[in-house]
N, C-alpha and C positions, 0 to 999 in steps of 0.2 A: 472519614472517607477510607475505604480499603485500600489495599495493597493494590496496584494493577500487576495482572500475571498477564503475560507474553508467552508466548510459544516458537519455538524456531522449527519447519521440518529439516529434518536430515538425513543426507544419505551417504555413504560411503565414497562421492563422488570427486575427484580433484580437485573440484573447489571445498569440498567438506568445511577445512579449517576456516578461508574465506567467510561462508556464510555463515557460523559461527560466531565470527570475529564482527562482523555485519549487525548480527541480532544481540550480540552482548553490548555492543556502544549505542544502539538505541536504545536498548532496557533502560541501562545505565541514564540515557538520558531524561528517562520517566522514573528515574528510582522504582524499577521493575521488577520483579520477581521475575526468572526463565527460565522454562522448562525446554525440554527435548520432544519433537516426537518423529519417531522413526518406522517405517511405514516396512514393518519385518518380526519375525522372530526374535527373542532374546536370547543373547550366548553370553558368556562370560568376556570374550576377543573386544565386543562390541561394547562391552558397559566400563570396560578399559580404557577404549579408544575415546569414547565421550569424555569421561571423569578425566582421562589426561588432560583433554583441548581444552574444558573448563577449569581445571586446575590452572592452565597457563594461563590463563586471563585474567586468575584472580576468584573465580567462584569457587570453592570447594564442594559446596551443597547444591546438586541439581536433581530435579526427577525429570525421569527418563519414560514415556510414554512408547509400551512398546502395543504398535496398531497394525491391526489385521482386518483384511476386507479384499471383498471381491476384485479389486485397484486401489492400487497407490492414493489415488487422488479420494477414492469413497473412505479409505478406513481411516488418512486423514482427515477426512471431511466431519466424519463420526466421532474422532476422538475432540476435536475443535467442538462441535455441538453438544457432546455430555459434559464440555469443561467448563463451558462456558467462559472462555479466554477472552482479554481485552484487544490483542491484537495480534496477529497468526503472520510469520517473518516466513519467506521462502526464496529459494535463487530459484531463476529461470534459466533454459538452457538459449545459451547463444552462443553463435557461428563463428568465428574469428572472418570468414568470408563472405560474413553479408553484411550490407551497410547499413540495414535494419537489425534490431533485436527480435525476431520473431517470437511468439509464444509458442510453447508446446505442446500436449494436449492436458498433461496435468495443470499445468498453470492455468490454462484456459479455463478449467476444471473449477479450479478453488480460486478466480476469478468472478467465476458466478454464483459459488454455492458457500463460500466462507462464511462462517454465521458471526460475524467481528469484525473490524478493520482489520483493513489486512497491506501489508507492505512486501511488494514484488521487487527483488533484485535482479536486474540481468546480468552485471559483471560484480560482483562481490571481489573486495578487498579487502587482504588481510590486514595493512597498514590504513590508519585516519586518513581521512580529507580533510584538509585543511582550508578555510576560508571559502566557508559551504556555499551554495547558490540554490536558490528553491525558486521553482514558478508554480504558482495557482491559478488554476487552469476554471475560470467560471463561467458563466453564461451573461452575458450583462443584461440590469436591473434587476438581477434574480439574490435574492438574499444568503442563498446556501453556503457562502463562500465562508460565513460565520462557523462551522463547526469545522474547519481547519485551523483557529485560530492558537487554541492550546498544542495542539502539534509543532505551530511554527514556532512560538513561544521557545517550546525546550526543542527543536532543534538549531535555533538561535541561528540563521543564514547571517552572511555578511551583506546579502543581496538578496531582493526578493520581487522578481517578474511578476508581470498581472498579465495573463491573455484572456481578456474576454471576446468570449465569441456572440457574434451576430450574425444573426439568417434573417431572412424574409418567413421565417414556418416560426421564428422567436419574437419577432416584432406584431407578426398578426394576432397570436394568443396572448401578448400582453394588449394590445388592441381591444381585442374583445372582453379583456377583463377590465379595463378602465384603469391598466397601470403603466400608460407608457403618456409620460407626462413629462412635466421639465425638471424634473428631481434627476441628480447625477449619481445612483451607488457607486460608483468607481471613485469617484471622489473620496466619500467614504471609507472605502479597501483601502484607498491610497493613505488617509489618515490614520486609520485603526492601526494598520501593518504599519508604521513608520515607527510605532512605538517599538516597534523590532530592532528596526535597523534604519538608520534616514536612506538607503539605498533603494526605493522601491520605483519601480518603472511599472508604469501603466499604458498599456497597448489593448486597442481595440480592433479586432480583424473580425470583418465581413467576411462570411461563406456559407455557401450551402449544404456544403457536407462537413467541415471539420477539417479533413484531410488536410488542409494548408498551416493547420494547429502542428500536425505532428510533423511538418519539413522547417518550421521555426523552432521547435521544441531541439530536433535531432541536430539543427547548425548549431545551436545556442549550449546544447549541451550540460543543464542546469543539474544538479548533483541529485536535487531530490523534487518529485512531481509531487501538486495535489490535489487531489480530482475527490468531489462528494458526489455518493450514490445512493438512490433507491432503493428502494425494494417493495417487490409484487410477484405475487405467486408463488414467492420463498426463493427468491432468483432477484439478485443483485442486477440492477439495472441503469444506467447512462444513458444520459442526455443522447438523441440521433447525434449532434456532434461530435460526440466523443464517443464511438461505437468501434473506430480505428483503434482503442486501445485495449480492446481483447486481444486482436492480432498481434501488434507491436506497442513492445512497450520500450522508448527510449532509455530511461533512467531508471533509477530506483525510485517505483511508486508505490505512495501513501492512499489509500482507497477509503475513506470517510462515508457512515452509515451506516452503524445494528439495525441487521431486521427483531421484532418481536422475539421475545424469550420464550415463548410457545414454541419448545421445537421439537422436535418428536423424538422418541430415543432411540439411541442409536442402534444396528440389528447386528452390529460386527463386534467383536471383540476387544474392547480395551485396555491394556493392565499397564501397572507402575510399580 
C-alpha cells in the first residue's frame, strides 16, 4: 500500500499556525505524508514562514504547492485534482458572534468540488484535544456508514455518537426496494464501532428535513463529525438530510467519498 499524502491549505491568516497544527496531528495519525498548498505567489518571506511552522512540529521536509487560479477556491481545487491527494485539510472562517459556524464561500466551494476526502475545521487549535468525541452521522438501514470505519479506527474517539436519520422520503424508497424488513443495521454500527471504544450511543431521530441533526450535533458538541458522500456530475453530493451542512458546519468535519480518477486537467498553474 502507498504512502497516503494529505494536503493542508494555507493562508497567512491568524489562525495560520492553528490549521497547521490541525493537519499535522491528523497526518500524523495516518502516518501521512503533508504538503502545503497555498493559494498565491511564491517569495522567499513565505517559504520561511512555512518551513519555520513545520519545523516546530517536528517536519523538516514539506513541499509547498504554490497555486494560481482565477479564485482561491478554483486554483486550489486544480492543484487537489492534478495531485491526486488522499485527503485536502482546510479551516473555515467562523464568527466569534454567531452561534452557528457558517461556511464561507471558499469552503462552500471545496465542499462541493474537492476531488478526495476532505476534513473542514471551523475553529482550529494549536494545542491536542484530549479525550476525543466523534459522531457518525448516517441514514438508518443504509450501509454507507462502512467507509468511515478506518477513519474512526486511527482517530481512536473515547466516544462515539450514532445519529441516524429517518424521514418518511427514507422509509418509502427502502419500501419500494424491498429493504425495509426486520433486520436492525444499527445494531450492527453499534457492534462494529465498539471494537473502538465500548462508549458508543446509538440514537435514532425522525425528521423531514435533517435540520433537528444539526441543534443535537451543535448542543452535543462532538470533537469530530462523519458524514459519507456522493458524487454525480463531478459535484459532491448529500443525502436531503444532511444538505444543512454546506451552510453550517458545527465541528471539524471528515467528508467520506472519491469521485472517479477521470478528472480533467487542471487549466491554472501549479508549481512546487
Amino acid at each position: 500500500m502507498s504512502e497516503l499524502h494529505f494536503a493542508v491549505a494555507s493562508a497567512f491568516s491568524p489562525r495560520f499556525e492553528a490549521v497547521i497544527a490541525e493537519a499535522d496531528r491528523v497526518a500524523r495519525l495516518f502516518g501521512a505524508r503533508l504538503s502545503v498548498l497555498h493559494a498565491g505567489e511564491r517569495s522567499d518571506e513565505k517559504v520561511a514562514c512555512f518551513r519555520d511552522a513545520f519545523a516546530g512540529l517536528g517536519r523538516e521536509e514539506i513541499d509547498i504547492y504554490w497555486c494560481e487560479g482565477d479564485t482561491p477556491a478554483s486554483a486550489l481545487l486544480d492543484a487537489a485534482a492534478s495531485e491526486y491527494f488522499d485527503m485536502f485539510i482546510a479551516g473555515t472562517i467562523s464568527r466569534s458572534n454567531d452561534h452557528r459556524n457558517f461556511t464561507g464561500t471558499v469552503a462552500r466551494e471545496l465542499f462541493v468540488r474537492t476531488p478526495c476526502d476532505l476534513l473542514l475545521i471551523p475553529n482550529p487549535q494549536v494545542e491536542p484535544v484530549t479525550d476525543l468525541s466523534a459522531c457518525l452521522l448516517v441514514e438508518a438501514q443504509s450501509p454507507r456508514w462502512r467507509s468511515a470505519i478506518a477513519t474512526l479506527r486511527a482517530v481512536n474517539p473515547s466516544k462515539i455518537s450514532i445519529l441516524a436519520a429517518d424521514s418518511p422520503f427514507a422509509r418509502a424508497r427502502r419500501a419500494l426496494a424491498g429493504l425495509d424488513g426486520d433486520e436492525n443495521p444499527l445494531d450492527e454500527i453499534r457492534e462494529t464501532l465498539s471494537e473502538i471504544t465500548p462508549d458508543v450511543d446509538v440514537r435514532r431521530v425522525q425528521s423531514n428535513t435533517g435540520f433537528i441533526l444539526c441543534d443535537i450535533i451543535q448542543d452535543a458538541a462532538p470533537d469530530f463529525i462523519f458524514v459519507e458522500s456522493e458524487w454525480k456530475n463531478r459535484q459532491r453530493v448529500l443525502p436531503p438530510y444532511l444538505g444543512w451542512l454546506e451552510q453550517v458546519i458545527p465541528n471539524r468535519l471528515f467528508l467520506f467519498g472519491k469521485p472517479p480518477r477521470e478528472v480533467p486537467a487542471p487549466e491554472h498553474q501549479v508549481s512546487v
